[in-house]
C-alpha positions in Angstrom: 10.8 -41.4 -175.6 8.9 -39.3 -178.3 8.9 -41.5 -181.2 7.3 -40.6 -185.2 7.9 -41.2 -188.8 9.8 -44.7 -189.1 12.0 -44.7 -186.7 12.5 -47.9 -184.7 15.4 -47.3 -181.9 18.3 -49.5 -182.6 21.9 -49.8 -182.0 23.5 -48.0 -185.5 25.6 -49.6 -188.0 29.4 -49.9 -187.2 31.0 -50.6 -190.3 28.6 -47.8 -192.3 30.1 -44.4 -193.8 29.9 -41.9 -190.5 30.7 -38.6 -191.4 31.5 -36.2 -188.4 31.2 -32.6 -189.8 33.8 -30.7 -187.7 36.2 -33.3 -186.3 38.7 -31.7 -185.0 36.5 -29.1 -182.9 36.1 -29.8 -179.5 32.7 -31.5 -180.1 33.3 -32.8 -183.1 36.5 -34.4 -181.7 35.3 -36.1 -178.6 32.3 -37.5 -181.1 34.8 -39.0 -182.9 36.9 -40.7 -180.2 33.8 -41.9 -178.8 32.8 -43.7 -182.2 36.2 -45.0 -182.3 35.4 -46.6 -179.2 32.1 -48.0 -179.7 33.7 -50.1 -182.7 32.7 -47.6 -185.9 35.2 -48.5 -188.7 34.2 -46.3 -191.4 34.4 -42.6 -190.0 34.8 -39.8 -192.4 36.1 -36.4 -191.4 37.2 -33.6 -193.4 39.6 -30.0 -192.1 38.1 -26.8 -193.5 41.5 -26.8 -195.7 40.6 -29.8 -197.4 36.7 -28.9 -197.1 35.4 -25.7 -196.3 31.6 -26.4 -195.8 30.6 -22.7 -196.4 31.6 -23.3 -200.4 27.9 -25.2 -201.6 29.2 -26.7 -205.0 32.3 -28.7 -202.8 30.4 -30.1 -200.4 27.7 -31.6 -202.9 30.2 -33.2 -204.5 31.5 -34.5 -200.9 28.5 -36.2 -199.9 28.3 -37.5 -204.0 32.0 -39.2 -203.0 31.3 -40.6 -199.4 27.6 -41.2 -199.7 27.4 -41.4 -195.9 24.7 -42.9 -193.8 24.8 -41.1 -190.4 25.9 -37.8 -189.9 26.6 -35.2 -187.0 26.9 -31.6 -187.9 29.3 -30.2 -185.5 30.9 -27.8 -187.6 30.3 -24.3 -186.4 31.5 -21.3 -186.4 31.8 -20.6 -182.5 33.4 -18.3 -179.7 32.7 -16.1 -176.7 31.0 -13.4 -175.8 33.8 -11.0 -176.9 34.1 -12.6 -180.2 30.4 -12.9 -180.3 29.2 -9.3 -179.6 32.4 -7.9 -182.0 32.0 -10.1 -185.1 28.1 -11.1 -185.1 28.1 -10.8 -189.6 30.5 -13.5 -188.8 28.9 -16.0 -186.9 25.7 -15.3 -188.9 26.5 -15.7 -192.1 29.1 -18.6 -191.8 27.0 -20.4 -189.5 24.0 -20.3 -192.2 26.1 -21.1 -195.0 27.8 -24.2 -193.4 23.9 -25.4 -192.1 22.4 -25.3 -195.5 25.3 -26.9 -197.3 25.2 -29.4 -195.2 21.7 -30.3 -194.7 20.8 -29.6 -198.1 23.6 -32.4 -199.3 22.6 -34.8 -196.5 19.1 -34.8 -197.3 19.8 -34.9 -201.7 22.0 -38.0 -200.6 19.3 -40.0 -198.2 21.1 -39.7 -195.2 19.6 -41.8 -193.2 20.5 -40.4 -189.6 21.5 -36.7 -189.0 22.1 -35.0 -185.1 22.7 -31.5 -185.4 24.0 -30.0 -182.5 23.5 -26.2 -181.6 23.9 -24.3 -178.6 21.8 -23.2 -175.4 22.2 -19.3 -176.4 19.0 -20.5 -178.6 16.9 -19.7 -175.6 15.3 -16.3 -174.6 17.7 -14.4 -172.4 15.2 -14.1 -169.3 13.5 -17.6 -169.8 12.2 -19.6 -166.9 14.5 -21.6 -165.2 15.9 -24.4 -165.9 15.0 -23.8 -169.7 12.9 -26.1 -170.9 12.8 -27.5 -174.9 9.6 -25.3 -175.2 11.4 -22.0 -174.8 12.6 -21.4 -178.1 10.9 -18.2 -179.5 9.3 -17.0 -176.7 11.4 -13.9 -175.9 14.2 -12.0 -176.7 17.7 -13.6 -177.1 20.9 -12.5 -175.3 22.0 -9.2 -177.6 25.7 -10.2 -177.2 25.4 -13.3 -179.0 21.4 -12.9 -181.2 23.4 -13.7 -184.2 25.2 -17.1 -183.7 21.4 -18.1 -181.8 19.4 -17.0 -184.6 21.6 -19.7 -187.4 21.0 -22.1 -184.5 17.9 -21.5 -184.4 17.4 -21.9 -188.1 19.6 -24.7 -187.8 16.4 -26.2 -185.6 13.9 -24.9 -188.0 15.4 -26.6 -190.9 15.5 -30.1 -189.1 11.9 -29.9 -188.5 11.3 -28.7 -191.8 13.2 -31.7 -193.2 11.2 -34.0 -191.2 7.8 -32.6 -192.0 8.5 -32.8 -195.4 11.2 -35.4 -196.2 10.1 -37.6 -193.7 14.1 -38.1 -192.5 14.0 -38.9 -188.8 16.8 -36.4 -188.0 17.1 -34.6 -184.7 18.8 -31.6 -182.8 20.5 -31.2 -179.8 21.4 -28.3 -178.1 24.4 -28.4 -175.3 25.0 -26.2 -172.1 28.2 -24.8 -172.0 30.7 -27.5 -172.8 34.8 -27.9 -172.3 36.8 -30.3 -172.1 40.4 -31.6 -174.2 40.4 -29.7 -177.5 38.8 -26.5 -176.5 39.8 -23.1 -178.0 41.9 -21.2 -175.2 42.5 -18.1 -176.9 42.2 -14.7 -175.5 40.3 -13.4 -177.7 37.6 -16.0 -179.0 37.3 -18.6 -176.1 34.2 -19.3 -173.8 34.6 -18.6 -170.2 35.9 -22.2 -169.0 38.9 -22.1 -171.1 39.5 -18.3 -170.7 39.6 -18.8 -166.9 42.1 -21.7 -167.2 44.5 -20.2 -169.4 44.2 -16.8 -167.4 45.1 -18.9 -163.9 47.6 -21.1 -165.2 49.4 -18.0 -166.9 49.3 -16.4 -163.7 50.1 -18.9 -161.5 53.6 -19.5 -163.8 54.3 -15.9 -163.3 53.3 -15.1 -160.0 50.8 -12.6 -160.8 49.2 -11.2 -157.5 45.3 -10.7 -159.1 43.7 -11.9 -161.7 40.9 -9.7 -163.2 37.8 -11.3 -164.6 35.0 -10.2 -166.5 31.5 -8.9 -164.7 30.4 -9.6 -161.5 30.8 -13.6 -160.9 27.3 -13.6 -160.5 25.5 -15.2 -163.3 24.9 -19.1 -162.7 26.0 -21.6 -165.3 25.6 -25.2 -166.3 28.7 -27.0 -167.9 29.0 -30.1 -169.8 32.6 -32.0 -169.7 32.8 -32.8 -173.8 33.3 -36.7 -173.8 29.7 -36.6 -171.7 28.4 -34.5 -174.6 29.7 -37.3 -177.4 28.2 -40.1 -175.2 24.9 -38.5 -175.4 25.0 -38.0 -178.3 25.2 -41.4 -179.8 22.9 -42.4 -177.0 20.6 -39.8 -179.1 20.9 -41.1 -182.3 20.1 -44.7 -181.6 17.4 -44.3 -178.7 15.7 -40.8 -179.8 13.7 -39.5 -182.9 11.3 -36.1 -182.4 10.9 -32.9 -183.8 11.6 -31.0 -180.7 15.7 -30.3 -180.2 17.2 -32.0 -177.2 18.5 -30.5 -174.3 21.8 -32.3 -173.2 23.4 -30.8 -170.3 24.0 -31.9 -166.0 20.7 -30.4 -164.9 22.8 -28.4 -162.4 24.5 -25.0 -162.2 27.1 -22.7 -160.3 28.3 -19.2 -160.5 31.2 -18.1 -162.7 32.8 -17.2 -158.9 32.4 -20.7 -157.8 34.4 -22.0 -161.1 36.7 -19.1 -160.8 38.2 -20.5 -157.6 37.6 -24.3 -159.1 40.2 -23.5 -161.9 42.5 -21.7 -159.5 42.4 -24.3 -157.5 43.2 -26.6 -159.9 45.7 -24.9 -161.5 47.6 -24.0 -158.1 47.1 -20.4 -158.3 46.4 -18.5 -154.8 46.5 -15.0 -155.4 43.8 -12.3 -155.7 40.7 -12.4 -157.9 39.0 -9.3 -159.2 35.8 -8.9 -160.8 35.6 -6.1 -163.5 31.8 -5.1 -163.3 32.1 -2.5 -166.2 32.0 -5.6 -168.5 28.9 -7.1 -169.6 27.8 -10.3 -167.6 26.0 -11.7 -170.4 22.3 -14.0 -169.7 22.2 -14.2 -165.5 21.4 -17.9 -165.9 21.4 -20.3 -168.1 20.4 -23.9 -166.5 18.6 -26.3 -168.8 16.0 -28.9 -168.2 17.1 -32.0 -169.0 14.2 -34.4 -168.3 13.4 -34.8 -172.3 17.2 -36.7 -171.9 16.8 -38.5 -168.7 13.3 -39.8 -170.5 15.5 -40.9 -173.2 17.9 -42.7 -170.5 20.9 -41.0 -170.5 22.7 -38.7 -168.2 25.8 -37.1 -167.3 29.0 -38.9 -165.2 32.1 -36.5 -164.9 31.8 -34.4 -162.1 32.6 -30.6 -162.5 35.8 -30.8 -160.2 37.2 -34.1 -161.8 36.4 -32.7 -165.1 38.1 -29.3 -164.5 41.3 -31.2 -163.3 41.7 -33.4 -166.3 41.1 -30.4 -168.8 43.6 -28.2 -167.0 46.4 -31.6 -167.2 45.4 -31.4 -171.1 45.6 -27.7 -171.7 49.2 -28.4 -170.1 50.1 -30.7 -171.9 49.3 -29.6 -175.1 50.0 -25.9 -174.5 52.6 -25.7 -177.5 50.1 -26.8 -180.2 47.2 -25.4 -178.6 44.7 -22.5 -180.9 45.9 -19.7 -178.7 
């Protein structure tokens, strides 16, 4: 474990103020439930309607009310590659504004402990596989999504900046692709676990014959089942302090074919699939090297299959009030 400034690895405070920016997201969300469970009794959360993080003035005078000691920035602006590619002023500019607020607060406030999490689309598009923390800024990004990578990226930069001059032992960790209970299923603005769930369990209600995907199926990718992602994350905060982000992810990937028949199996669909290859594929592969985490003694325990099942129960279940 890298270890600078004063940190001193410890189990963190359960009764102090925990605020959890983004809560009800799907990261945000599990983070939460898994605080709950580890015996935090002071947990602060806020909805963009009763906070919205990209307005500077409000959230000064949040952090002035709550005065918390830990926080996670989870709040993001996220989506696909559809919504990515159509809407990148979007995901640049609200991304930015929610990172500075927030940081900027934090550190006025003397935050004691901060994690904010980002995203493996940080990572040069043709980087050496599996991507290693080291990566970052060595080649061009993935053009469908630059802009969402490069407030992540400054998102890093500012952590490290806060530590080289603040002195605040704050870190970053970037996650493979995650799902899991609370993930966006819409259409339009979904990442390719979800998309592929609701797309097989609305054609296995109606019978459809094919389903149509996007690309080839070729492209390999790593997933992260979301209540893995909380637990490292508070295995993070009380067992890691370095400049360097985290990688936090299985250390093991598949093809988008491979899940495609995973979901329809799990869904009970058995019709045709179809691969559209006039859409864009996106990075080929995207596997991260997770040895920084496994150093820091943590790994991940839902399997893909088992984790694809429960999600798919979820979604079910909570189809009418799902963001769709």
């Amino acid at each position: 474990m890298v270890a600078d400034l004063d940190f001193v690895p410890a189990p963190l405070d359960r009764s102090a103020t925990f605020y959890v920016a983004g809560h009800r997201g799907l990261v945000g969300s599990a983070i939460w439930r898994k605080l709950q469970s580890e015996g935090f009794t002071n947990l602060e959360g806020r909805t963009s309607t009763e906070l919205d993080l990209k307005n500077r003035d409000d959230v000064f005078a949040f952090f002035s009310e709550i005065r918390p000691e830990y926080v996670v920035l989870a709040a993001a602006k996220v989506g696909g590659i559809l919504a990515n590619n159509t809407y990148p002023v979007d995901f640049l500019s609200d991304n930015l504004r929610i990172q500075v607020n927030v940081l900027d607060a934090a550190r006025e406030h003397g935050v004691k402990r901060l994690l904010f999490l980002g995203s493996s689309c940080i990572y040069p598009k043709f980087a050496d596989q599996p991507i290693r923390e080291e990566s970052l800024l060595t080649g061009h990004l993935e053009p469908t999504n630059d802009a969402y990578a490069i407030a992540k990226i400054a998102g890093i930069m500012h952590i490290q900046a806060i530590r080289r001059q603040y002195g605040l032992p704050w870190i970053s960790a970037m996650p493979t692709n995650l799902y899991g209970p609370g993930d966006n299923f819409s259409p339009t603005g979904s990442h390719v676990l979800p998309a592929l769930i609701r797309r097989y369990d609305e054609a296995a209600r109606s019978g459809v014959e094919t389903v149509s995907n996007w690309g080839t199926g070729s492209p390999r990718r790593e997933f992260l089942h979301v209540e893995d992602m909380a637990s490292a994350c508070l295995h993070l905060l009380e067992n890691y302090d370095g400049p360097s982000q985290v990688n936090v992810g299985t250390g093991t990937d598949v093809t988008i074919k491979d899940i495609a028949k995973i979901v329809a199996e799990a869904v009970g669909y058995s019709g045709d699939i179809e691969w559209d290859t006039t859409k864009p594929d996106g990075t080929p592969r995207k596997l991260l090297d997770v040895t920084k985490l496994t150093e820091a003694g943590w790994s991940a325990s839902i399997g893909l299959q088992e984790g694809i099942r429960t999600t798919v129960e979820w979604y079910r279940e909570n189809l009418a009030s799902l963001r769709v």
